[in-house]
C-alpha positions as CSV (number, residue, x, y, z in Angstrom):
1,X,-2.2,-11.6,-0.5
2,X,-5.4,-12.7,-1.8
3,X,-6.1,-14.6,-4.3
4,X,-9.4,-15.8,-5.7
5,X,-9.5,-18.1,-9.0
6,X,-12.8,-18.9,-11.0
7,X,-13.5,-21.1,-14.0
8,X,-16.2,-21.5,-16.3
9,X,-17.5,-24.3,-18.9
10,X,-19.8,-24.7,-21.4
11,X,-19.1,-27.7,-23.6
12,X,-21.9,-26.9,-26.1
13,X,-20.3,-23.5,-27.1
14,X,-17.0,-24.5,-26.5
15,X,-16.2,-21.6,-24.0
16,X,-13.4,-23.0,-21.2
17,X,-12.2,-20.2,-19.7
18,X,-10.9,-18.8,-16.3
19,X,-10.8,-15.6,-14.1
20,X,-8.1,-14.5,-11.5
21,X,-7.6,-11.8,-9.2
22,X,-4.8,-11.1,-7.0
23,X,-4.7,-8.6,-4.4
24,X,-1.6,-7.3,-2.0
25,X,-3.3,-5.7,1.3
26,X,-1.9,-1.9,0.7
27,X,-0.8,-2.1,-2.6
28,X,-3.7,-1.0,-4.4
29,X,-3.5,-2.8,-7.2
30,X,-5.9,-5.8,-8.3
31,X,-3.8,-7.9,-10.8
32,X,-6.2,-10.0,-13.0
33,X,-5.3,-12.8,-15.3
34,X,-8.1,-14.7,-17.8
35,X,-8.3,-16.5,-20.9
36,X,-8.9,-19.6,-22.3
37,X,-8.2,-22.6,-20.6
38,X,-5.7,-25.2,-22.6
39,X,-7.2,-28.5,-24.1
40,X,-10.7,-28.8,-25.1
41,X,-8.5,-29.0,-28.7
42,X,-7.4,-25.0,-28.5
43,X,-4.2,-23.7,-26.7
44,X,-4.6,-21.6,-23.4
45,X,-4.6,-18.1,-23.5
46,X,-3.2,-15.3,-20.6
47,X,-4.3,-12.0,-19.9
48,X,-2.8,-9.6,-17.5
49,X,-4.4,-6.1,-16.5
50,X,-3.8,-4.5,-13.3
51,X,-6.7,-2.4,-11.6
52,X,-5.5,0.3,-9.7
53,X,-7.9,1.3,-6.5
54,X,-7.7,4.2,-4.2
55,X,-7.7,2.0,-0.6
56,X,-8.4,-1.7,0.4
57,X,-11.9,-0.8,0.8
58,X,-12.3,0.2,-2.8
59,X,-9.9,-3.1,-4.0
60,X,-12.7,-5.1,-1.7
61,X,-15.9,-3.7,-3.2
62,X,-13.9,-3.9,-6.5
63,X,-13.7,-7.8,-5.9
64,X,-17.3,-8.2,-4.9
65,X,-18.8,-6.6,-7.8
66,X,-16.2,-9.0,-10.2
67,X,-17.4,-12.2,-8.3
68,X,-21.2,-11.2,-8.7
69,X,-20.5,-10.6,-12.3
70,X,-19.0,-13.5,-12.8
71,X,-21.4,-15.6,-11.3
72,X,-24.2,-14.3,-13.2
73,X,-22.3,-15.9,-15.9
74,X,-21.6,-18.5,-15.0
75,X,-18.2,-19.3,-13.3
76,X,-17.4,-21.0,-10.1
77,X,-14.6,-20.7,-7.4
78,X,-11.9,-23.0,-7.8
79,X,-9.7,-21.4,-5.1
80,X,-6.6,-19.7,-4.5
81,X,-4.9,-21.9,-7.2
82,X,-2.0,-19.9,-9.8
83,X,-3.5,-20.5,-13.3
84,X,-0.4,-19.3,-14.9
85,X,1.2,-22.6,-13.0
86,X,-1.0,-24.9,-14.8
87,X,-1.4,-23.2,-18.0
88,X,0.2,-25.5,-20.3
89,X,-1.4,-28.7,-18.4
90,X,-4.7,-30.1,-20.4
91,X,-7.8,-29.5,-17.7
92,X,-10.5,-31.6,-17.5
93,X,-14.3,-29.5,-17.4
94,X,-15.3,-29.1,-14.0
95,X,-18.6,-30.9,-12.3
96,X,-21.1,-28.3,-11.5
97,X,-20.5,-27.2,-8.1
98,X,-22.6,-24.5,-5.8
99,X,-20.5,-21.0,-5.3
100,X,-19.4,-21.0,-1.6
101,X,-20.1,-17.5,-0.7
102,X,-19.1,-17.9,2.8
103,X,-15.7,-18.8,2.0
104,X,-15.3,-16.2,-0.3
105,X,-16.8,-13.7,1.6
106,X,-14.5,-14.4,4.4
107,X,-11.1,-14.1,2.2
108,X,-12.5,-10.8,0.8
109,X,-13.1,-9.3,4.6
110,X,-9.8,-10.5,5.2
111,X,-8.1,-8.2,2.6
């Protein structure tokens, strides 16, 4: 399974939210969780849409265009973190970090 987790925070507009997908090699089915991240004086929000996919190859490019949309907007990788573990825990904003494409390049060609 792969699992790659992004977040994304913008104090000034109040926007805290996250971005998961979830992939079984062979099952071709992305599972993708988002919503708003708890705290920042709102509750968290969840939620769950499955993407079906015709091979891993399609699930892969599938992934990749995801993370370059996302990017554009602003997120960043946190990992393979579960956000539906942590979703009732207050989170703090993130620091500004640079995407690691190298590591999620590799857990993608992995798939």
């Amino acid at each position: 399974m792969t699992t790659i987790r992004l977040e994304c925070h913008d104090d000034e507009e109040n926007k805290h939210k996250y971005y998961e997908m979830s992939y079984y090699d062979g099952s071709y089915v992305v599972e993708i969780r988002y919503g708003r991240l708890p705290g920042y004086g709102r509750r968290g929000t969840v939620i769950n849409r499955k993407r079906s996919v015709g091979s891993d190859d399609w699930a892969r490019r599938f992934i990749e265009q995801k993370l370059k949309e996302k990017y554009r907007k602003g997120y960043t990788d946190i990992g393979s973190d579960n956000v539906g573990e942590h979703i009732d825990e207050e989170s703090n904003p993130l620091e500004s970090e640079p995407v690691q494409w190298a590591g999620i390049m590799t857990r993608i060609a992995h798939m």
